[in-house]
C-alpha positions as CSV (number, residue, x, y, z in Angstrom):
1,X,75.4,131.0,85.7
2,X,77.1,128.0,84.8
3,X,77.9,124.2,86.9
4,X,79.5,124.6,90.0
5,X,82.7,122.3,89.5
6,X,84.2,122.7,92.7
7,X,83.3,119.1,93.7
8,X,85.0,117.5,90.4
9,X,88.0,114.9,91.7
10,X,90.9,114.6,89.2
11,X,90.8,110.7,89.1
12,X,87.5,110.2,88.7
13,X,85.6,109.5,85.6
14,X,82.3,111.4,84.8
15,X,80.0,111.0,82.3
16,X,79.4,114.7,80.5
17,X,76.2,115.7,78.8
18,X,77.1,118.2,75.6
19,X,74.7,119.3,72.8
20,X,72.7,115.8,73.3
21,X,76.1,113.5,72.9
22,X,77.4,112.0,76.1
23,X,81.3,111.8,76.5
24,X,83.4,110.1,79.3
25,X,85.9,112.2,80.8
26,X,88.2,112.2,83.2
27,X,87.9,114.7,86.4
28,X,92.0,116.1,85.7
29,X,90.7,116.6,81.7
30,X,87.3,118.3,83.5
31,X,89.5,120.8,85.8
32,X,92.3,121.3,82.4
33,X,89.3,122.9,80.5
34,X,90.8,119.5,77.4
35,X,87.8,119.3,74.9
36,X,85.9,115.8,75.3
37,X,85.9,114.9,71.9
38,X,89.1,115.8,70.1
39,X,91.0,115.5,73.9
40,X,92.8,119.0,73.1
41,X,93.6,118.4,69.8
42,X,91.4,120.7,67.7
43,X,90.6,118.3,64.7
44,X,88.5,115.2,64.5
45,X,89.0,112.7,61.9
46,X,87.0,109.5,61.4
47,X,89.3,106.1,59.7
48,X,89.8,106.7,56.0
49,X,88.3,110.5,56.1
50,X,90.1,114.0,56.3
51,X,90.7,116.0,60.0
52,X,87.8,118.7,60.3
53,X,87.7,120.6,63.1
54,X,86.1,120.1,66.4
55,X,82.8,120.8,66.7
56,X,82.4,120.8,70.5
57,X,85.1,123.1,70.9
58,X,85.7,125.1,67.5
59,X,89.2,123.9,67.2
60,X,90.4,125.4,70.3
61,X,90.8,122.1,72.3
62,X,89.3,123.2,74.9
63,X,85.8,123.1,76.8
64,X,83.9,125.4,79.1
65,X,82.8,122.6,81.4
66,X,80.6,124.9,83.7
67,X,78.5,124.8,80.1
68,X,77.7,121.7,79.8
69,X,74.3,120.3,80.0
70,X,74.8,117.5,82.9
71,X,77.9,116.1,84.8
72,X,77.5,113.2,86.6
């Protein structure tokens, strides 16, 4: 069973635990399912380097949240 996310406000920030790296997200981007670390786009791209694709969500742009491994 995953996070209860019930309690999640939409203009709240929260600080969201995945696979070791901490992300800060926004409650609305939290209850929209928007991947923390491309925000929804499916790629990633570092200055100067070529888009890969997400690695948090597979290049779907979106998250599980009720996966993650802390909220707060």
């Amino acid at each position: 069973m995953g996070m209860d996310l019930s309690n999640i406000e939409e203009g709240k920030k929260y600080k969201v635990e995945i696979t070791g790296t901490t992300y800060e997200v926004e409650g609305s981007q939290i209850k929209s399912a928007v991947c923390p670390k491309c925000k929804g786009a499916g790629m990633t791209s570092e200055k100067g380097a070529e888009p890969e694709m997400c690695p948090v969500c597979g290049g779907m742009g979106m998250y599980d949240y009720s996966q993650a491994a802390k909220i707060e």
